[in-house]
Structures are given as structure tokens and as C-alpha cells.
VMD Tcl script that draws the C-alpha trace (Angstrom):
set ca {
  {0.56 6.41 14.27}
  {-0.10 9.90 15.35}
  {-3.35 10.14 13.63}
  {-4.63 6.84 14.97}
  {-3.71 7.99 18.85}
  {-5.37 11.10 17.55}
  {-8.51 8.82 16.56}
  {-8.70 10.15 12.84}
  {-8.00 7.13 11.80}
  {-8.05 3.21 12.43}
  {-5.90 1.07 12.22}
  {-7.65 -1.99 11.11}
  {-10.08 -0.14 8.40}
  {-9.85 -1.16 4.88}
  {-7.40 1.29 3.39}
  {-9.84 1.87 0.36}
  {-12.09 3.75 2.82}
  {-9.11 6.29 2.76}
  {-7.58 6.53 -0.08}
  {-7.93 9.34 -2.53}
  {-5.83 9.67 -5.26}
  {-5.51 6.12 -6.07}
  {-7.90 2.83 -6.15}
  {-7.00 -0.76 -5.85}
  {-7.67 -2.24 -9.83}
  {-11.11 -3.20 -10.01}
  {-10.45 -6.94 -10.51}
  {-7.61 -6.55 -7.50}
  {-9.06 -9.65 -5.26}
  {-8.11 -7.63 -2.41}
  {-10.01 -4.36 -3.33}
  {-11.76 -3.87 0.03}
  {-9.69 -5.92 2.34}
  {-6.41 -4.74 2.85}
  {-5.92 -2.63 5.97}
  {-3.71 0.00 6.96}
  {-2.25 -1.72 9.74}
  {-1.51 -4.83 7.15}
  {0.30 -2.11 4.88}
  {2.42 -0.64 7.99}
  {3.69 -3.75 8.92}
  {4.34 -5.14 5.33}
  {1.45 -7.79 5.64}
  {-0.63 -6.07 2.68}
  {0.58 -8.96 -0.09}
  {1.29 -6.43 -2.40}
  {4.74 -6.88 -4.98}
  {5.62 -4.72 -7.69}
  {7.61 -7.39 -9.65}
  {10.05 -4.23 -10.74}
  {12.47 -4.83 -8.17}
  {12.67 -1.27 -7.10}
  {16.22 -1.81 -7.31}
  {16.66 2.32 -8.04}
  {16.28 4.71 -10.44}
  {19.30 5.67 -12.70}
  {20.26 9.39 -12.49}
  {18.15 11.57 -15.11}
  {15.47 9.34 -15.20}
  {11.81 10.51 -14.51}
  {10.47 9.13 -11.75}
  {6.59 7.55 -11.59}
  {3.92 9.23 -9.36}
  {2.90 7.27 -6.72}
  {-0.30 6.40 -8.71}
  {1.39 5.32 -11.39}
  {3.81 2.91 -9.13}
  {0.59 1.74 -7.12}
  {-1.30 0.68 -10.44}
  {1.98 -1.71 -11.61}
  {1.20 -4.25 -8.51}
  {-0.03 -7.41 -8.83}
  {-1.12 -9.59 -6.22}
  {0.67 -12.26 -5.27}
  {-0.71 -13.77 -2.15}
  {-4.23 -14.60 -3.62}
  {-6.03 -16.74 -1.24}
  {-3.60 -16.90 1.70}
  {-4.25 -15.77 5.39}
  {-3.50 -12.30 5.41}
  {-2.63 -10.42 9.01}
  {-0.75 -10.54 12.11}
  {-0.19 -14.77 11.87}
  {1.51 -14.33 8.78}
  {4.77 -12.09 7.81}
  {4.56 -10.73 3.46}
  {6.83 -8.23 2.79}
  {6.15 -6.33 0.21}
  {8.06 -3.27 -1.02}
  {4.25 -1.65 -2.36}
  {3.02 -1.94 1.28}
  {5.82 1.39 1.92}
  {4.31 3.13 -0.89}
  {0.72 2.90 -0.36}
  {0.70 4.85 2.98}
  {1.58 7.73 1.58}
  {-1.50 7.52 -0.67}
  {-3.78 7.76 2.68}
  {-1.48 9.86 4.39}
  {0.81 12.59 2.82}
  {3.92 12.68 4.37}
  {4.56 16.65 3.24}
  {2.85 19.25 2.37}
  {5.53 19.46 -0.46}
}
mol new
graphics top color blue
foreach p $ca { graphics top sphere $p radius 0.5 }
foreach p [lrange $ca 0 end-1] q [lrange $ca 1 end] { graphics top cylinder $p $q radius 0.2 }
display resetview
């Protein structure tokens, strides 16, 4: 939110326009339209269909990329934004491929 007061970013681009190290699929129907403002307020109709019910201890985690690149849409075709509430557990992840949340 700080970097939109700041005006480095907007809200309501297409969160393609800013991401770097990771791309929508190229047959993703929403490649293009999702926006960051859909994605901070879990409106981006992304799923994982993993669950993301935790990660047992030992285990190697997956990159961000490699999390992103497992989603599948799941709200082809329906009204996307403000009118209508998805939650999707993706639409925490993908932030932090526009904005890093470290310099870790």
C-alpha cells in the first residue's frame, strides 16, 4: 500500500505489467487481467488445489515460482472484482512476486 500512496504503483494495473520472476501460463485465461488490487483482496480466482495445509518438518520447500506455476484457474468466465468475494490462498503468494517483502 505504501508504494501505491507513493505512486510507484497502481492498484488496478494488470499484475503481469509487474511481475518479474514469474508469468501467468500462457494458456492461463486470465494472463493479462488479473490486478493487484484483485490479488490483495483475494478476488484474483486463483487456487492451488494442494491445500497448503503445511509443510512437514525436513521437507524442501517450493520457490515461489514453482508454487505460482501449480495454479489452475478456477473461476473461468465469472465476474471478477470488487462485486464478487474468491478467496484464494495463491492470491497471498503472488504479491510477493511484484513486490519483495525482504531484501533476504
Amino acid at each position: 500500500m505504501k508504494l501505491a500512496e507513493m505512486g510507484q504503483i497502481n492498484l488496478d494495473d494488470p499484475v503481469l505489467s509487474h511481475l518479474r520472476r514469474w508469468q501467468f501460463p500462457a494458456d492461463s485465461p486470465y494472463r493479462g487481467e488479473v490486478t493487484i488490487a484483485q490479488l490483495l483482496s483475494h478476488t484474483g480466482g486463483q487456487n492451488d488445489h494442494l491445500g497448503y495445509g503445511g509443510f512437514l518438518p525436513g521437507q524442501p520447500l517450493q520457490t515461489l515460482e514453482q508454487s505460482l506455476t501449480l495454479t489452475k484457474d478456477v473461476a473461468f468466465g465469472e465476474p471478477r472484482g470488487w462485486r464478487q468475494f474468491i478467496h484464494r490462498e495463491k492470491s497471498l503468494a503472488t504479491p510477493g512476486a511484484v513486490i519483495p517483502f525482504c531484501n533476504c
